[in-house]
MARTIMAR-219141 format. One record per residue (C-alpha): residue number from 1; residue in one letter; x, y, z. Coordinates in pm, whole numbers, plus 50000, padded with zeros to 5 digits. Example, Ala and Ser with C-alpha at 12.3 -4.5 7.8 and 13.67 -1.06 7.14 Angstrom:
- 1 / A / 51230 / 49550 / 50780 $
- 2 / S / 51367 / 49894 / 50714 $
***
This chain:
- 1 / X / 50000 / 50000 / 50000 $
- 2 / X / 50120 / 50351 / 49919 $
- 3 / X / 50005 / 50662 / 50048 $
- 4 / X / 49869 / 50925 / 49826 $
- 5 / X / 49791 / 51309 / 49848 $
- 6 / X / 49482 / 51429 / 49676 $
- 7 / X / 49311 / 51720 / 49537 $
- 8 / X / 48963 / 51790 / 49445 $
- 9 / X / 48646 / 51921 / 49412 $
- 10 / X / 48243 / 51862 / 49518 $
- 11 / X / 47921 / 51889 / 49284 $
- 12 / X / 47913 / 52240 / 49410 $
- 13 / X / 48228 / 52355 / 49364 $
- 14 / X / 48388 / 52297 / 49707 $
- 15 / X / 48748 / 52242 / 49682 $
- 16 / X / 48875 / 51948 / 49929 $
- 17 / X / 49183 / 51778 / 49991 $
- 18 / X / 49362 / 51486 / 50175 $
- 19 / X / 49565 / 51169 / 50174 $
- 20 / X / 49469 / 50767 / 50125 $
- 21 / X / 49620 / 50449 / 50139 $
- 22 / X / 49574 / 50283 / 49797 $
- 23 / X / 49772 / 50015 / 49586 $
- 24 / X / 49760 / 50261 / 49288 $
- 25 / X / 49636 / 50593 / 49167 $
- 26 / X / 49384 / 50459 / 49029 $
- 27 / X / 49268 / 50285 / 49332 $
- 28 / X / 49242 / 50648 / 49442 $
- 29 / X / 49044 / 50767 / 49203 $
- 30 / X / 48759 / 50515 / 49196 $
- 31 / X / 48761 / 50618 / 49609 $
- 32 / X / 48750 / 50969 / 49508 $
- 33 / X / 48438 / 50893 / 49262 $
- 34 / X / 48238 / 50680 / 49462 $
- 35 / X / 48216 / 50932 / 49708 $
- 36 / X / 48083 / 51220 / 49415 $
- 37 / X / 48431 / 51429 / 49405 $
- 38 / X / 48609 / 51510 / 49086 $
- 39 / X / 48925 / 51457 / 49099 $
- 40 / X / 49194 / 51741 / 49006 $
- 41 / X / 49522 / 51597 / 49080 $
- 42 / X / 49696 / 51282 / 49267 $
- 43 / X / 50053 / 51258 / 49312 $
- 44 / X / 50251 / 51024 / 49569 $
- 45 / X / 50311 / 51121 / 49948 $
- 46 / X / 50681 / 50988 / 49968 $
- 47 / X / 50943 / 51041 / 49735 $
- 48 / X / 51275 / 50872 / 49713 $
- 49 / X / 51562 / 51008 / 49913 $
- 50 / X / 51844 / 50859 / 49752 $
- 51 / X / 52088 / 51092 / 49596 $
- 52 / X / 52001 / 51186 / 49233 $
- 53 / X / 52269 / 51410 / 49042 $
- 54 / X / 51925 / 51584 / 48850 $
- 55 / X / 52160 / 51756 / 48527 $
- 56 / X / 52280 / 51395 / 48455 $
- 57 / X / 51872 / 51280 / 48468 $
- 58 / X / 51836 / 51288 / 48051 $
- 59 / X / 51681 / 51129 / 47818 $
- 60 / X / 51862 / 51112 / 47450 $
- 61 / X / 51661 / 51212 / 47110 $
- 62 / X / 51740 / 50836 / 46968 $
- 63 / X / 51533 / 50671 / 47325 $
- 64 / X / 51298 / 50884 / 47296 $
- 65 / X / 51241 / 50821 / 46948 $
- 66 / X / 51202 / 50458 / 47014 $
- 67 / X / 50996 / 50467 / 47236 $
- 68 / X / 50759 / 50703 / 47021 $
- 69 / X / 50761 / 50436 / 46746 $
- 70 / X / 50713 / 50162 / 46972 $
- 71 / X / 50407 / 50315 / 47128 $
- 72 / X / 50290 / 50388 / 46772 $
- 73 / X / 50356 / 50044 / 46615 $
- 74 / X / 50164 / 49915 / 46925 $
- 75 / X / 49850 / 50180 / 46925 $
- 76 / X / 49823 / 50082 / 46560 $
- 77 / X / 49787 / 49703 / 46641 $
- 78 / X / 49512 / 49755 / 46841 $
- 79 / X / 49681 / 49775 / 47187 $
- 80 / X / 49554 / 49994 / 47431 $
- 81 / X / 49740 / 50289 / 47511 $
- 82 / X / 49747 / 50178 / 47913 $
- 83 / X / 49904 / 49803 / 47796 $
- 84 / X / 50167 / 50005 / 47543 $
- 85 / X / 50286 / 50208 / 47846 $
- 86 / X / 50327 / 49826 / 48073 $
- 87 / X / 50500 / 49706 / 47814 $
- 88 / X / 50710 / 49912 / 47715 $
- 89 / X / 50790 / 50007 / 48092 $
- 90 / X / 50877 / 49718 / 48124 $
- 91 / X / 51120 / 49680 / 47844 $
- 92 / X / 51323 / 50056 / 47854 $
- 93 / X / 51654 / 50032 / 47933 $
- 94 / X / 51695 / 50406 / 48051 $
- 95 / X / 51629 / 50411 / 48407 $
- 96 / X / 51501 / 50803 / 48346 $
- 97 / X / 51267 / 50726 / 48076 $
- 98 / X / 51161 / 50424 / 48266 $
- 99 / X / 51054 / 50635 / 48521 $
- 100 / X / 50895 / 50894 / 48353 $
- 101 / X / 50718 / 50600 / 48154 $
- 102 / X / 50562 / 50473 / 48481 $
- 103 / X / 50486 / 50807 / 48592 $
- 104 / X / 50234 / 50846 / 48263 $
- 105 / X / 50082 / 50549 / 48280 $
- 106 / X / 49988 / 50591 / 48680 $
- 107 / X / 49825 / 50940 / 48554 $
- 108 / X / 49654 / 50771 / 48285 $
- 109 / X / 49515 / 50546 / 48527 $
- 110 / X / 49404 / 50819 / 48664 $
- 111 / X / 49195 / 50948 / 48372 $
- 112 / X / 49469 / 51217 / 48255 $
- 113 / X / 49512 / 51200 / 47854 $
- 114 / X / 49841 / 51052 / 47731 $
- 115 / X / 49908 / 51405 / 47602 $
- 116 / X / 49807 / 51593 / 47929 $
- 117 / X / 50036 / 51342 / 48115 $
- 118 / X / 50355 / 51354 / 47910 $
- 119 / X / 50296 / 51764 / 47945 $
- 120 / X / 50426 / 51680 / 48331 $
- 121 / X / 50707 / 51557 / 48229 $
- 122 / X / 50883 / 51830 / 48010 $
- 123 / X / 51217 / 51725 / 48062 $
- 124 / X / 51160 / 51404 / 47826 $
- 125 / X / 50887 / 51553 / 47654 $
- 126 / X / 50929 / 51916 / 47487 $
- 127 / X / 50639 / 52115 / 47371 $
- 128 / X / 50636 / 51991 / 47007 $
- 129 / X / 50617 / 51624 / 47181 $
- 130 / X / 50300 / 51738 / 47349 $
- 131 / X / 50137 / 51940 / 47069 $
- 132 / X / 50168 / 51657 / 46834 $
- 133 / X / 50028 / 51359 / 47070 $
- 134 / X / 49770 / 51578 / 47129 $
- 135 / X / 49642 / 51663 / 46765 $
- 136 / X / 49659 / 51316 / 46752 $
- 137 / X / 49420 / 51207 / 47014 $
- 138 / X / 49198 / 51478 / 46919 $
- 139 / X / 49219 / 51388 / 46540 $
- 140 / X / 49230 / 50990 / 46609 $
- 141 / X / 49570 / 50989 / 46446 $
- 142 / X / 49774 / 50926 / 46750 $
- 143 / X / 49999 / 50621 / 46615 $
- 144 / X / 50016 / 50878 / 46277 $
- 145 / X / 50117 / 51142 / 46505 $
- 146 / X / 50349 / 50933 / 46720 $
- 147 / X / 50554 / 50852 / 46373 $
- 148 / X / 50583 / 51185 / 46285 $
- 149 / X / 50760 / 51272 / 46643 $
- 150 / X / 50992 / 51011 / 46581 $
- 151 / X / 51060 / 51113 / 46263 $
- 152 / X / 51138 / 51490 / 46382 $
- 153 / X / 51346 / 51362 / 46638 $
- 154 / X / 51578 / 51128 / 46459 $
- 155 / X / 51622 / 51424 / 46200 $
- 156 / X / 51686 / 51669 / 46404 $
- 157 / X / 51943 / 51458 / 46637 $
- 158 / X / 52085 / 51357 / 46247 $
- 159 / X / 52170 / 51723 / 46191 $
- 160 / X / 52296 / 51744 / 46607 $
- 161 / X / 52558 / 51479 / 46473 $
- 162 / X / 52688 / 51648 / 46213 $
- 163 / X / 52779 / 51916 / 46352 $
- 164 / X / 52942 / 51790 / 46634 $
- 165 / X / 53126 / 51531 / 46423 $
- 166 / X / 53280 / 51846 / 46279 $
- 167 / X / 53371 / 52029 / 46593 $
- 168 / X / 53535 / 51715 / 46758 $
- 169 / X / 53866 / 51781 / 46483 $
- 170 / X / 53920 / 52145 / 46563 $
- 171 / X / 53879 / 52088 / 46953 $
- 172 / X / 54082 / 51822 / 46951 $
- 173 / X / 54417 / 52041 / 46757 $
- 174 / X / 54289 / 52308 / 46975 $
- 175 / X / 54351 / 52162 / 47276 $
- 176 / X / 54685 / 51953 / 47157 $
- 177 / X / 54829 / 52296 / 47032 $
- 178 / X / 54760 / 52448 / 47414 $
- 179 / X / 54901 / 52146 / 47587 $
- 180 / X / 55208 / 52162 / 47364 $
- 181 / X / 55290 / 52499 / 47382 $
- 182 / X / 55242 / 52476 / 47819 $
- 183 / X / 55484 / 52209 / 47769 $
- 184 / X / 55719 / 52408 / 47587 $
- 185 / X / 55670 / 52712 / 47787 $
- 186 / X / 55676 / 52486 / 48147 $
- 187 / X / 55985 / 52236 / 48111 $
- 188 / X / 56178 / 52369 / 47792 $
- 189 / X / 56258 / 52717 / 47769 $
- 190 / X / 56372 / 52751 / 48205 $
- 191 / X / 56612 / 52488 / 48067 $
- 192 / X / 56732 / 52740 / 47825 $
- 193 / X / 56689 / 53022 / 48049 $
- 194 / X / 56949 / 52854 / 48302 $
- 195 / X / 57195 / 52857 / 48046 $
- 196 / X / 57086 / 53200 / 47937 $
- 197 / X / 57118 / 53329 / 48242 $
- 198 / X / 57502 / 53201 / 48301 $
- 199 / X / 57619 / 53392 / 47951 $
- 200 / X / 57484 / 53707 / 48105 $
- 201 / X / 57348 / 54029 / 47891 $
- 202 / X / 57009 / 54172 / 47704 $
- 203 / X / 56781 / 53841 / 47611 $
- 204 / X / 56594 / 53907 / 47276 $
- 205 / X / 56253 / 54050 / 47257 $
- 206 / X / 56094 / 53742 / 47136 $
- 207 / X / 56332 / 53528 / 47393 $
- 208 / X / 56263 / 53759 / 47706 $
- 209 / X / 55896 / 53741 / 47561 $
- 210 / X / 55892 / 53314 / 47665 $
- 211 / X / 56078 / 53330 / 47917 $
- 212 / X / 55831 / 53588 / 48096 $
- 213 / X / 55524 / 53346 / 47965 $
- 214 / X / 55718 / 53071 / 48142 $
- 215 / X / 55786 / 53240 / 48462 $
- 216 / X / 55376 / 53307 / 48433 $
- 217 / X / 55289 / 52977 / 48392 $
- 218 / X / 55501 / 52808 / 48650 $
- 219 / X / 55434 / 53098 / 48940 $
- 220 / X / 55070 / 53144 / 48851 $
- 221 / X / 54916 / 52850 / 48701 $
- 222 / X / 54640 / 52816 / 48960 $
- 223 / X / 54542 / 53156 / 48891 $
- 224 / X / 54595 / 53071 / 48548 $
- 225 / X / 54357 / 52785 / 48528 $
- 226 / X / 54144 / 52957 / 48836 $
- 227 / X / 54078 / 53210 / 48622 $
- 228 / X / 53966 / 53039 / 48303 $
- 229 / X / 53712 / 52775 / 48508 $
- 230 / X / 53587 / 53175 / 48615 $
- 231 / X / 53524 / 53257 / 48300 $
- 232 / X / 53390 / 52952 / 48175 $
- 233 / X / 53159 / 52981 / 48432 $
- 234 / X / 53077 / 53393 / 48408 $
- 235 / X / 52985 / 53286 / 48004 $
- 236 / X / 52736 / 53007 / 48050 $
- 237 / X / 52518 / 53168 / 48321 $
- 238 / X / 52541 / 53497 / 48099 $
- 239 / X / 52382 / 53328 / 47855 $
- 240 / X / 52119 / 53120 / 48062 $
- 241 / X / 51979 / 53501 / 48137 $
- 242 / X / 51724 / 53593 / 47869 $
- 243 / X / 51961 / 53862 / 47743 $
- 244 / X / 52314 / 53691 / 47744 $
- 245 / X / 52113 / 53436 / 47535 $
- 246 / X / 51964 / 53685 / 47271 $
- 247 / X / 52289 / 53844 / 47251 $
- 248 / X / 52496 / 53513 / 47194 $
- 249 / X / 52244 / 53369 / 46941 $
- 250 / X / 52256 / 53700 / 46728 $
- 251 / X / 52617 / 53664 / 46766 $
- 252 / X / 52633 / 53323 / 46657 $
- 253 / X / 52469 / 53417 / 46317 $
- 254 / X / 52758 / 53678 / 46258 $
- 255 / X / 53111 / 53438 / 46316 $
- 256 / X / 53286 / 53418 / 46009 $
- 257 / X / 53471 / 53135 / 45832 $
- 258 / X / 53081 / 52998 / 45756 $
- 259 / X / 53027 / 52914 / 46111 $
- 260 / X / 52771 / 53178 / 46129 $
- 261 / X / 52588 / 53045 / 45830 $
- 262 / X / 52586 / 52720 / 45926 $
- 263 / X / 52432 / 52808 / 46223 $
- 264 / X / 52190 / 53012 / 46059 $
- 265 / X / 52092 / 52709 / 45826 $
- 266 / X / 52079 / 52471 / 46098 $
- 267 / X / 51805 / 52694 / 46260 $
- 268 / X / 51588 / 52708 / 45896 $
- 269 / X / 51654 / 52342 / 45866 $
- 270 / X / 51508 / 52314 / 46243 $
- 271 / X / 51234 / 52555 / 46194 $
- 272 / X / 51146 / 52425 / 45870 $
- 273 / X / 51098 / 52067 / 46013 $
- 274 / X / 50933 / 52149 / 46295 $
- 275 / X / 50641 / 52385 / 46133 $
- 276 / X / 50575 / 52094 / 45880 $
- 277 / X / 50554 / 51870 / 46136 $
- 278 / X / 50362 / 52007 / 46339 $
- 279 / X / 50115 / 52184 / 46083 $
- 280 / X / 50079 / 51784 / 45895 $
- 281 / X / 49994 / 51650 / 46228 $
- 282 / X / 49651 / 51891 / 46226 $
- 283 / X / 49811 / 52134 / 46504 $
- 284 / X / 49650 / 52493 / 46505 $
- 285 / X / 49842 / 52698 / 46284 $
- 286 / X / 49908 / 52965 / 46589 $
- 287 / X / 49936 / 52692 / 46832 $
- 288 / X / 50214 / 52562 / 46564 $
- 289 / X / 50374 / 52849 / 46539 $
- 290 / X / 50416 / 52953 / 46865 $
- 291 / X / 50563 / 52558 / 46938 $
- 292 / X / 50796 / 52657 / 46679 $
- 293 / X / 50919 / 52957 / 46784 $
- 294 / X / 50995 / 52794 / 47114 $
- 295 / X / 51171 / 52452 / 46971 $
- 296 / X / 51402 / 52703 / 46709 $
- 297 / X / 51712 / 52687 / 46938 $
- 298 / X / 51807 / 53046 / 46841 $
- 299 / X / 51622 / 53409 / 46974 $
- 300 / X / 51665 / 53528 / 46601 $
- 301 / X / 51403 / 53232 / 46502 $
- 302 / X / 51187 / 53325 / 46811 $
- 303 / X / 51118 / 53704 / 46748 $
- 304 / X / 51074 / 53651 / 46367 $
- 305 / X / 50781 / 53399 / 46510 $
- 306 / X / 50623 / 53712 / 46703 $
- 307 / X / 50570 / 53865 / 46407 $
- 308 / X / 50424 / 53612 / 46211 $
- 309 / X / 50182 / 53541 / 46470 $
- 310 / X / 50100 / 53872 / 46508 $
- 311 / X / 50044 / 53868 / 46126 $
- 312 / X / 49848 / 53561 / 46088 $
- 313 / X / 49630 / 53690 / 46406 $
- 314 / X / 49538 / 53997 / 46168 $
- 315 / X / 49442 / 53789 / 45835 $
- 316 / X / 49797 / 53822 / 45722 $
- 317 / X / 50026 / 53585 / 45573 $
- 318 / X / 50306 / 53407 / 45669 $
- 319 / X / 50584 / 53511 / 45451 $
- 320 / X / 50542 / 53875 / 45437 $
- 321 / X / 50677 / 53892 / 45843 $
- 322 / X / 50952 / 53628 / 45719 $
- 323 / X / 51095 / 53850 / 45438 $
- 324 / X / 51172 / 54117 / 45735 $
- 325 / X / 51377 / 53834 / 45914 $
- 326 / X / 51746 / 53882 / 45861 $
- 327 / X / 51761 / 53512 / 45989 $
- 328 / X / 51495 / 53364 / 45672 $
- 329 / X / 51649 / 53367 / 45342 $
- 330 / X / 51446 / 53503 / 45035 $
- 331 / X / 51437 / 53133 / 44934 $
- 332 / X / 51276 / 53034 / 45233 $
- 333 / X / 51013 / 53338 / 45250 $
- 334 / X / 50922 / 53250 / 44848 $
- 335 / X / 50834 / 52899 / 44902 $
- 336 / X / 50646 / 52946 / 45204 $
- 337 / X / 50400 / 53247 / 45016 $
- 338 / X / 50383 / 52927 / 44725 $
- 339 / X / 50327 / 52714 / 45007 $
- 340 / X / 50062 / 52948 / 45137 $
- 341 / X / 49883 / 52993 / 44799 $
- 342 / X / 49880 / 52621 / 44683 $
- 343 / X / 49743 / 52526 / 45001 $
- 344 / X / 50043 / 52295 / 45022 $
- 345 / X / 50279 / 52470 / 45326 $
- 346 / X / 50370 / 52140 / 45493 $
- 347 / X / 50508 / 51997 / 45164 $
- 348 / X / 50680 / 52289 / 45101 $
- 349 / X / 50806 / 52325 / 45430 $
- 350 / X / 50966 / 51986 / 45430 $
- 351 / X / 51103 / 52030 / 45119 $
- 352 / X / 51321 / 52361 / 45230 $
- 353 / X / 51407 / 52146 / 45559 $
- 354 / X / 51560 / 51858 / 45309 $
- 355 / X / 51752 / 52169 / 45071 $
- 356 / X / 51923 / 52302 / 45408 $
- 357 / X / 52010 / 51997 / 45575 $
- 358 / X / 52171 / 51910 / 45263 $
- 359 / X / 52367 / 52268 / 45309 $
- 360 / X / 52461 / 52193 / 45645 $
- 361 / X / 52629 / 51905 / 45531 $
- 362 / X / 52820 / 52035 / 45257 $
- 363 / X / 52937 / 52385 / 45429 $
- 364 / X / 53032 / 52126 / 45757 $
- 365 / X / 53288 / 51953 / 45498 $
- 366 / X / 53327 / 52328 / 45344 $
- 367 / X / 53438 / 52449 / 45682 $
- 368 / X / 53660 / 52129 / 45783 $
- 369 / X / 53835 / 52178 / 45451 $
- 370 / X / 53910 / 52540 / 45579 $
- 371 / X / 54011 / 52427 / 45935 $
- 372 / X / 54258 / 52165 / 45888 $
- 373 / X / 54557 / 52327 / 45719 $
- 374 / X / 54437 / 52662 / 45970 $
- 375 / X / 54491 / 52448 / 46283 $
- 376 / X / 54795 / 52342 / 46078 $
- 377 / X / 54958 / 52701 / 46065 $
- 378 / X / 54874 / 52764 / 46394 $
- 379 / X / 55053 / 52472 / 46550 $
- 380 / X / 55336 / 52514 / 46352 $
- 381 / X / 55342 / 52911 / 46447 $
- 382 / X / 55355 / 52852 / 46833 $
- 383 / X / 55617 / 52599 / 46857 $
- 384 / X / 55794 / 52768 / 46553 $
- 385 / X / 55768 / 53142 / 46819 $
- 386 / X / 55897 / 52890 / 47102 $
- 387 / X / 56210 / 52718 / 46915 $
- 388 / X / 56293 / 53038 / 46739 $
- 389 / X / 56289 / 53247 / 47051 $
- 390 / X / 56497 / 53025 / 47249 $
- 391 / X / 56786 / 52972 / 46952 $
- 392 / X / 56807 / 53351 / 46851 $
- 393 / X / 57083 / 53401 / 47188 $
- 394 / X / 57243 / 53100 / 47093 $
- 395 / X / 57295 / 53264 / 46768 $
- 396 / X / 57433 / 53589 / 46896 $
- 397 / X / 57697 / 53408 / 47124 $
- 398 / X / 57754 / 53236 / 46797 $
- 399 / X / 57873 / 53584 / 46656 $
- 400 / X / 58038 / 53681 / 46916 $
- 401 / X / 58262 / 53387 / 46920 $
- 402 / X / 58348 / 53458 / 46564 $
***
């Protein structure tokens, strides 16, 4: 038996409250029923105290895809949607999404909708998640609409790959060329120094220059590395605030060597995919839109989606707020307006989704072409300043001996 703390209401209106023993929520509920109260929400007494590290609590875009086409390919057989949830809770392998899995089902049980249930959970299940399992229920599409999710999700964690497949290269030579050069800079050039020191005179510029770095670096490397984890830290909760993260999307869409434009076609791609997605699945077009705006990973996306609702809320269309986006190509705006006048957006929507995933990919290979033989010169230019630097006094004792 568990205990259980519930919340609701009388035929007249009365609100009431309490707690019961019961082997499930459900087992509440029928309690709750017999005696004429409707019942507004149940939720268990006593929680687990172990120790739960909550930012490591995740669930990844390829589970949760799975499980969306498992509960589909079920629904579609027939199943129930109460024995889908047993089953597969009994079958996840993520402890997380098990969970969460077993926290649905209980509030189905209760009489929640799947869709009103999963919107507890928004860690696992985002707004789009919701918004399409729930134009499914409502249109009787759910294992159609269930697909579709899965769909989104393995597309969108296809174009998550590529770009960090492309950034794992320069990170790695960007971190090789730091650890060489504090090499250099922490065991090589006081070894030279010493012997500097015992010919006596003026060091070099560029010599004096390393030998200062190294003194740095060996007297003040805690402050060194103190100070960066500061920084680190100083950037990423600047950019949790509203405006550190406006700011640092907008900036995003401006870094050169085609970073910025990949980043702005990732978003299209996103926001492209998403809008047909959602718009397919029967969502409301505002109710879409404003999903979308939210789901488009970058502010630029967000505030062009203010406007469009605020056009479509006046009879407008939706490409005439688009072609005032900076962040929408004139490709994109054109083929939504054809979209729009055809009666065909979600078609054309996935179709400029495909055309910029397709231009991620090729300015990803664009950009690693560019980066190799960059990281390249830049290796070779720090230990080229180090060696250099530390054989130019050896030179002028050189020409003083002749």
């Amino acid at each position: 038996m568990s205990t259980f703390v519930f919340k609701a209401v009388d035929l007249g209106g009365g609100k009431t409250g309490g707690e019961l023993e019961a082997e499930s929520k459900q087992a509440v509920s029928d309690q709750l029923k017999a005696r004429g109260l409707i019942v507004l929400d149940i939720s268990d007494k006593y929680r687990s105290r172990e120790i739960e590290l909550q930012f490591l609590k995740r669930v990844s875009a390829g589970e949760l895809a799975i499980f969306s086409r498992q509960l589909s390919t079920m629904v579609s057989s027939g199943m129930s949607i109460l024995r889908s949830l047993y089953v597969l809770e009994a079958q996840t392998e993520s402890k997380f999404l098990k969970e969460t899995i077993v926290a649905v089902r209980k509030d189905v049980e209760a009489g929640l909708s799947l869709s009103s249930a999963m919107a507890r959970h928004p860690k696992v299940f985002n707004p789009l998640f919701v918004a399409m399992v729930q134009a499914g229920e409502a249109g009787g599409v759910l294992e159609d609409a269930l697909m579709r999710v899965a769909d989104q999700l393995q597309k969108d964690a296809a174009l998550r790959r590529q770009i960090r497949a492309a950034m794992v290269y320069p990170t790695l030579v960007i971190v090789f060329a730091v650890g060489v050069m504090m090499a250099l800079v922490a065991f090589l050039v006081p070894v030279f120094a010493n012997v500097f020191a015992q010919f006596g005179g003026e060091l070099p510029a560029l010599t004096q220059v390393s030998v200062d770095l190294s003194h740095a670096v060996i007297g003040y490397w805690w402050l060194m590395f103190g100070g960066t984890a500061l920084l680190i830290a100083a950037f990423l909760k600047w950019k949790k605030t509203s405006w550190g993260r406006g700011q640092w999307d907008h900036l995003r869409l401006r870094v050169p060597m085609k970073i910025g434009a990949i980043v702005q076609q990732v978003a299209v791609a996103r926001w492209a995919r998403t809008l047909a997605s959602l718009t397919s699945a029967g969502v409301p077009l505002l109710q879409a839109l404003e999903i979308t705006g939210k789901t488009g990973g970058n502010v630029a996306v967000e505030e062009a989606m203010d406007g469009v609702i605020a056009s479509v809320k006046r009879g407008g269309t939706i490409a005439a707020p688009l072609a005032q986006a900076p962040v929408f190509p004139a490709m994109v705006t054109h083929m939504v307006g054809v979209g729009e006048e055809t009666g065909a957006l979600d078609a054309m929507l996935d179709r400029v989704a495909e055309f910029y995933e397709e231009q991620v990919e090729a300015s990803v290979k664009a950009l690693t072409s560019i980066l190799e033989p960059v990281m390249i010169v830049v290796i070779g230019s720090i230990v080229g300043f180090i060696v250099i630097s530390m054989y130019l006094p050896l030179f002028e004792v050189y020409n003083h001996i002749e």
